[in-house]
C-alpha positions as CSV (number, residue, x, y, z in Angstrom):
1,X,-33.6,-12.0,3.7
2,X,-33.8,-12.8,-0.3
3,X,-35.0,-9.6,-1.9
4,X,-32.6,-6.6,-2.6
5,X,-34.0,-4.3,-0.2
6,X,-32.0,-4.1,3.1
7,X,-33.3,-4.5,6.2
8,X,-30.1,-4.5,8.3
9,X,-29.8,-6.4,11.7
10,X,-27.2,-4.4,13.9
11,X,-25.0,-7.8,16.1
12,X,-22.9,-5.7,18.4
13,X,-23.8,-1.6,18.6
14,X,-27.8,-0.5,18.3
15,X,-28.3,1.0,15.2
16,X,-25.0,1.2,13.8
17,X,-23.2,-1.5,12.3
18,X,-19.2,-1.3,10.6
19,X,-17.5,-4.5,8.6
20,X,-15.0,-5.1,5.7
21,X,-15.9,-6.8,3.0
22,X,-14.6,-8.1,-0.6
23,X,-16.7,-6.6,-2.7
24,X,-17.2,-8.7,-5.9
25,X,-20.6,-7.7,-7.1
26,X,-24.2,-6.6,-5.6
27,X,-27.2,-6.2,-7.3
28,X,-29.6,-3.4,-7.0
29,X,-30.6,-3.1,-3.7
30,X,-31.4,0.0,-1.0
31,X,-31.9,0.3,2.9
32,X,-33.3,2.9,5.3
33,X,-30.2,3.5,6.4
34,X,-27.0,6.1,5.4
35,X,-24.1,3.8,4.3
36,X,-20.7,5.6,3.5
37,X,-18.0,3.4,2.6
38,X,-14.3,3.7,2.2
39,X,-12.0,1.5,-0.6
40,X,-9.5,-0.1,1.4
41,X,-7.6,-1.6,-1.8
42,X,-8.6,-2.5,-5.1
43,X,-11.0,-1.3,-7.6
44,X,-15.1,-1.4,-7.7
45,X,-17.7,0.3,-9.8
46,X,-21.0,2.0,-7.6
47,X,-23.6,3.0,-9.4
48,X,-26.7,5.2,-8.0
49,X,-29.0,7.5,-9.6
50,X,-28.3,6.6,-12.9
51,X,-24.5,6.9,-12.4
52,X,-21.2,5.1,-12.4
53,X,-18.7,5.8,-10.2
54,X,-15.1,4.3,-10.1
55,X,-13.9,3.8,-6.7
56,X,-10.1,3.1,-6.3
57,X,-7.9,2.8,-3.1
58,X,-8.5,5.8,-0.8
59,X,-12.1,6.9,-2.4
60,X,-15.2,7.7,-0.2
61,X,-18.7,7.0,-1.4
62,X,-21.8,7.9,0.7
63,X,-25.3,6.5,-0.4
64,X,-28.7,8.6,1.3
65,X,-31.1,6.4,2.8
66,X,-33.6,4.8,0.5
67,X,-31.4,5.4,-2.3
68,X,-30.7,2.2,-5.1
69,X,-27.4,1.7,-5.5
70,X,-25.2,-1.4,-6.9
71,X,-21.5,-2.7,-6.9
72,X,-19.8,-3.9,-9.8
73,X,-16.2,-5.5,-9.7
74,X,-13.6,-4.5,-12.6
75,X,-12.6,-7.7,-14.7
76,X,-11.0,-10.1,-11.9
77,X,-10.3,-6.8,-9.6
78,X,-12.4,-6.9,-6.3
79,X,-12.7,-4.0,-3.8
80,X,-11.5,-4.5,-0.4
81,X,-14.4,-1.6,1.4
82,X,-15.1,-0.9,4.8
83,X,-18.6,0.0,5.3
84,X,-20.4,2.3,8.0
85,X,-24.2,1.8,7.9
86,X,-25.9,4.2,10.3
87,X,-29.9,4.4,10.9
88,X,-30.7,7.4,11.6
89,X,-32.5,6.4,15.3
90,X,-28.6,6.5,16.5
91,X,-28.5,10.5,15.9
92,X,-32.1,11.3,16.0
93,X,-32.5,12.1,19.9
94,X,-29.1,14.7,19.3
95,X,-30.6,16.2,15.7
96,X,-34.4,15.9,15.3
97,X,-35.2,15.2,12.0
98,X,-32.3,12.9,11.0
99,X,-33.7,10.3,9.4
100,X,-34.9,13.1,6.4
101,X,-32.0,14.5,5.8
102,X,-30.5,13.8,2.1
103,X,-27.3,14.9,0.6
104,X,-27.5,16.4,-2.4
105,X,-24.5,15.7,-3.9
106,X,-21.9,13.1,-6.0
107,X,-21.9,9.7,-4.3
108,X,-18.0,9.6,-4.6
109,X,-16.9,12.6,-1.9
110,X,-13.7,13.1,-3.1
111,X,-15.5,15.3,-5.7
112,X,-18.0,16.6,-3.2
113,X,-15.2,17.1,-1.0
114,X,-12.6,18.8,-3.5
115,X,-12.4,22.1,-2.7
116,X,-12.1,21.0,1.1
117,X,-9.5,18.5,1.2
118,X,-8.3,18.3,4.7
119,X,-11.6,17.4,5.4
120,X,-11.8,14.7,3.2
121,X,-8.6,13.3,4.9
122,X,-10.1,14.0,8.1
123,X,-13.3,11.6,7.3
124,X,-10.9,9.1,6.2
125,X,-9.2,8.9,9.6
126,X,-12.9,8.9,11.3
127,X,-14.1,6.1,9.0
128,X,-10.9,3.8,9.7
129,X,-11.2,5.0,13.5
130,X,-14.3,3.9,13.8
131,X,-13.5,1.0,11.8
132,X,-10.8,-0.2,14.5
133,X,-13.3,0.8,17.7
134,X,-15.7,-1.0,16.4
135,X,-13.6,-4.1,15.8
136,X,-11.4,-3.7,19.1
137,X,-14.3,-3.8,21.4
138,X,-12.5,-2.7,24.2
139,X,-14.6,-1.8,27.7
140,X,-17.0,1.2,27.0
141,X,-15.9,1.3,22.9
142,X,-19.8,2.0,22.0
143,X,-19.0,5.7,23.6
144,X,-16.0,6.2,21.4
145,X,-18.2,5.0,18.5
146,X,-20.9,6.9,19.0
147,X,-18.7,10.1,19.4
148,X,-17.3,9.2,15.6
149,X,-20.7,9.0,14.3
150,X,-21.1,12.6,16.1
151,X,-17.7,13.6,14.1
152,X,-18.6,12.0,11.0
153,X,-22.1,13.7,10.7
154,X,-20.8,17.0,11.6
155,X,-18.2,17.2,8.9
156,X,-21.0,15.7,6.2
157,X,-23.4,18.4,7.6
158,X,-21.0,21.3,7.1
159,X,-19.2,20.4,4.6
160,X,-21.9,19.0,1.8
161,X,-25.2,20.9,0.7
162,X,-28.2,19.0,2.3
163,X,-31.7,19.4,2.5
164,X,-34.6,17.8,4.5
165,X,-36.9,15.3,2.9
166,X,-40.3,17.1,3.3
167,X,-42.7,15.7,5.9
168,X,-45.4,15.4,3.9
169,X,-43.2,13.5,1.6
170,X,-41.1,10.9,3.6
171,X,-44.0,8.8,5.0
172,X,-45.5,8.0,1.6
173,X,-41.7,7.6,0.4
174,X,-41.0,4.5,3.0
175,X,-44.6,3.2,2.4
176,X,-43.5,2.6,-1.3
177,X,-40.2,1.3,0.0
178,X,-41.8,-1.2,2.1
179,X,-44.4,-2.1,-0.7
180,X,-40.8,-2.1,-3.3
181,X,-39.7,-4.8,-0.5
182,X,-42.3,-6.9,-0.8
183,X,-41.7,-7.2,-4.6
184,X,-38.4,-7.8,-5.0
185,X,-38.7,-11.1,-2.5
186,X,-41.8,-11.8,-4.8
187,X,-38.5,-11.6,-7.3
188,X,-35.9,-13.1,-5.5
189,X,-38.0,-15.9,-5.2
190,X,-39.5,-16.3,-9.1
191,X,-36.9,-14.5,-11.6
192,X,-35.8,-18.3,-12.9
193,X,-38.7,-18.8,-14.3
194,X,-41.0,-16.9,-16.5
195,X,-42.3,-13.9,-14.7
196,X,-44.1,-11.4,-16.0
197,X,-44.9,-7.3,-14.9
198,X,-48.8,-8.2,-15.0
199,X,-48.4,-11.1,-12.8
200,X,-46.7,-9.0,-9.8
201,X,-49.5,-6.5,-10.6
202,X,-52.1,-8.4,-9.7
203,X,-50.7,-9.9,-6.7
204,X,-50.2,-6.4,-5.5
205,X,-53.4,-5.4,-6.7
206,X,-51.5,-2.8,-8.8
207,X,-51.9,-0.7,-12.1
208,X,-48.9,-1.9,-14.9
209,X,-48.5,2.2,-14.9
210,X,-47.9,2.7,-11.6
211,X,-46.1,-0.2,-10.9
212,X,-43.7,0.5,-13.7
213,X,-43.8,4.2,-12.3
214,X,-42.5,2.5,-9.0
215,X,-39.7,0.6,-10.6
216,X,-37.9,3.5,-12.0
217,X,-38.7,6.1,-9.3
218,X,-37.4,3.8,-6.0
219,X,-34.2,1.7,-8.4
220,X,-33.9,4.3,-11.2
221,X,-34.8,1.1,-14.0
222,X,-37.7,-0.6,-15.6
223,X,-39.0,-4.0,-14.3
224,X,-37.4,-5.7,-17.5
225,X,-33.7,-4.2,-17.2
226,X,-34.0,-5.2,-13.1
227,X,-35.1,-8.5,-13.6
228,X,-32.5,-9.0,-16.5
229,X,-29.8,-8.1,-14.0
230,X,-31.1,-10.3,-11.6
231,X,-30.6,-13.2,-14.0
232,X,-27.5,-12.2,-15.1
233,X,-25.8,-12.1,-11.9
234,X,-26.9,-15.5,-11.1
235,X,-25.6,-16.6,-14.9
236,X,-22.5,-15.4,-13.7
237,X,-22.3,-17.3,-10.7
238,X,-23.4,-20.3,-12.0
239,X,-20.5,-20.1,-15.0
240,X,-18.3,-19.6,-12.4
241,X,-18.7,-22.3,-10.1
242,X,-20.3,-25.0,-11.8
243,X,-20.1,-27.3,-14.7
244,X,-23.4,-27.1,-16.6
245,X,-23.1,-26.1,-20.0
246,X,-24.8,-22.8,-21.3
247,X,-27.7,-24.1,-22.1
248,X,-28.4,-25.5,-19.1
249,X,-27.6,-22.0,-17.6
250,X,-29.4,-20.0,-19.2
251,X,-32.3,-22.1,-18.9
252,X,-31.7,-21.9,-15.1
253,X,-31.7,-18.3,-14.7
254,X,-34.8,-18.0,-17.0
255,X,-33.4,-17.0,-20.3
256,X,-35.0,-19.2,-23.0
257,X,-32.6,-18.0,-25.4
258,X,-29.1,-19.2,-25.2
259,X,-27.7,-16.7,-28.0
260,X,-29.6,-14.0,-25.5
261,X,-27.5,-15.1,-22.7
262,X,-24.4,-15.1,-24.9
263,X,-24.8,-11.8,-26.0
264,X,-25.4,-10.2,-22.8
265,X,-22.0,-11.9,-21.8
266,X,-20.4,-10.1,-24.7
267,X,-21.5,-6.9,-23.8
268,X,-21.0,-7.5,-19.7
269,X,-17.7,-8.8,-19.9
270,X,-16.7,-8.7,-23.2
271,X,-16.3,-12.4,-24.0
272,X,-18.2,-15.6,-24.3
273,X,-19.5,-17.8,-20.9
274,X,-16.8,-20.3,-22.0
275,X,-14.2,-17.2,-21.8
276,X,-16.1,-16.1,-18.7
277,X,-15.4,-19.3,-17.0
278,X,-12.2,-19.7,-18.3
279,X,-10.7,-16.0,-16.8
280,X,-12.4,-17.3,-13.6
281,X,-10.9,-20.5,-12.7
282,X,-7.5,-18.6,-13.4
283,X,-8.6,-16.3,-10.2
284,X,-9.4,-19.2,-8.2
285,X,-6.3,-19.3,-5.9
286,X,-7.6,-15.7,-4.7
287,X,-11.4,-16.4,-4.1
288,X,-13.3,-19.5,-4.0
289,X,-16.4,-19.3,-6.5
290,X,-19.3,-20.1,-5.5
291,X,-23.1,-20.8,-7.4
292,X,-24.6,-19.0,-4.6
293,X,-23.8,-15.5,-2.3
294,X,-21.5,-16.2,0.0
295,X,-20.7,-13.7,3.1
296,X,-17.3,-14.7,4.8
297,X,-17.0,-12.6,8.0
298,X,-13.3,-11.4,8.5
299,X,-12.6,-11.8,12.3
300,X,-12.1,-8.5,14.2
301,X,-8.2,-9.3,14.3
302,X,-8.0,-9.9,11.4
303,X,-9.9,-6.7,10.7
304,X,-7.8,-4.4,12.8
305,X,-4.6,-5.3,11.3
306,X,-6.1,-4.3,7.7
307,X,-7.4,-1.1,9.5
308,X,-3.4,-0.5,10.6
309,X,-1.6,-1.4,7.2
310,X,-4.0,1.2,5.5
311,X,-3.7,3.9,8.3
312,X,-0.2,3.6,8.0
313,X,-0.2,3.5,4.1
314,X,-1.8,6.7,4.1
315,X,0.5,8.3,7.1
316,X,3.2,8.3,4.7
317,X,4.4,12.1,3.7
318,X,5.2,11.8,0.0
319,X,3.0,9.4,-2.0
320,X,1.8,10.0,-5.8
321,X,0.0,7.0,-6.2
322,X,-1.5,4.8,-3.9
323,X,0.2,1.2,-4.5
324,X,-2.3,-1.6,-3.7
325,X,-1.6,-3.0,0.1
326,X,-0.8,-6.4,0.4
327,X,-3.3,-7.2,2.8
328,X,-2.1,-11.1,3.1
329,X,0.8,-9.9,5.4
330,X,-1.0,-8.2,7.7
331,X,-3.7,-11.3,8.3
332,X,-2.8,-13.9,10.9
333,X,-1.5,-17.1,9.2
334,X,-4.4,-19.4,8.5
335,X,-6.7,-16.8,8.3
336,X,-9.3,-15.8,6.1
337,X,-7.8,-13.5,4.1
338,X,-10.8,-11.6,2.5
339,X,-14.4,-11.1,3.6
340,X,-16.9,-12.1,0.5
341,X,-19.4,-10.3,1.2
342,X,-22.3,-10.5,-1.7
343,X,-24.8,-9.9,0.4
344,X,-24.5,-6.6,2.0
């Protein structure tokens, strides 16, 4: 699908669905379903509710269902996660009401989880658990999946404060959702060119006050800063993995002003496109760039062996720090040895 609201298809186990990914950067986007994620290696920035968080090696994030969130990579540093996205149909026979409950905390756990850290280490081992299940598909694995899903909400349930989205609340909630998806593929489709607030008002038969309303309520921004973003990212792209000069960039993305463009570099990444481009090319032998999103499935051996070098990183007694895993070793020779996943 184009736009950045989720709708996510579930290939192996119903309503639940696990994979690793190289986390470069995502745009705004949100889903009906819970995500929690876990930072195999590497370094990425999440930002929900008007937040930044920094996610390192060994961090947990969760992210409540219909909540906008977006992933930003550090300079040339990408985030190895492994994701657990889980509708809430999976749970809902076992706890009625599932699909309403929100957790009222910080997206990062390991703050929300301070004060209990053996659980924190304990939903570390169920996340990479799962992750290995999930990948193994050995006879009968959707049981043992489903029982760490059981696991996994229990500990959020008892361990973080939570509350139910009121009734009388959560249908008109997801009615603005789906109307918020049917916008941003309006978006997806139009942002390189001129597009204007009043123009997606009227197709949506739509006040300008409520529709701005709906912008910052369901992504926590205006219409202008989203749509900037959106034009940004693919800027970026296009800097990266092409040769068309600035101009011609910007006026591809729909920025009419090339100085604009330039500026918004400066303050993004603190240089110029040409700089941009430049600190690129010199990452190149780590990730192919590309003008467009590009989602690079890592095979499920491939995928169990960076499940095992992490499990048994984190085994070890004594450890300060957590020294970045070289993942290359683990990966079978030829191999893809990242998933590029901007398209979550």
């Amino acid at each position: 699908m184009s736009g950045e609201y989720e709708v996510i298809s579930y290939e192996q186990l119903s309503d639940l669905n696990v994979f690793l990914v190289r986390m470069h950067e995502r745009g705004t986007h949100l889903h009906q379903d819970m995500e929690i994620g876990l930072v195999l290696d590497g370094h990425v920035v999440l930002e929900t509710g008007g937040m930044r968080r920094n996610l390192r090696c060994g961090d947990i994030y969760l992210v409540n269902p219909l909540e906008a969130h977006r992933f930003a990579s550090v300079e040339n540093e990408d985030g190895i996660l492994l994701i657990v996205q889980i509708s809430a149909q999976l749970v809902e026979r076992a706890f009625s009401g599932a699909k309403n409950i929100r957790y009222a905390c910080d997206s990062a756990l390991r703050t929300a989880l301070s004060a209990a850290p053996d659980q924190y280490a304990r939903l570390s081992e169920l996340l990479t658990e799962l992750g290995a299940i999930f990948f193994g598909r050995r006879p009968n694995y959707e049981f043992a999946c489903l029982s760490c899903v059981g696991q996994i909400y229990y500990l959020l349930n008892t361990n973080l404060p939570w509350t139910f989205l009121d009734t009388a609340e959560g249908l008109p909630h997801r009615e603005r959702a789906d109307r918020m998806l049917s916008i941003l593929d309006y978006i997806e489709n139009n942002y390189r060119r001129k597009l204007l607030l009043g123009e997606i008002a009227r197709r949506e038969h739509l006040s300008l006050t409520y529709l701005s309303h709906l912008f910052k309520d369901m992504l926590g921004m205006s219409f202008q800063k989203y749509l900037r973003q959106k034009r940004f990212a693919h800027a970026c792209r296009l800097m990266e993995g092409t040769e068309q000069s600035v101009l011609e960039v910007s006026l591809s993305c729909g920025f009419s002003d090339v100085r604009y463009l330039t500026k918004l570099f400066r303050e993004e990444h603190g240089c110029t496109p040409g700089a941009y481009r430049q600190k690129k090319r010199i990452s190149l032998r780590r990730r192919p760039a590309s003008p467009a999103r590009s989602e690079k499935k890592i095979s499920p051996a491939d995928g169990l062996r960076m499940l095992s070098a992490f499990r048994a990183q984190q085994a070890k007694p004594t450890r300060r720090t957590m020294p970045r895993i070289r993942f290359g070793a683990a990966l079978t020779c030829g191999a893809e040895q990242y998933v590029v996943h901007d398209a979550l």
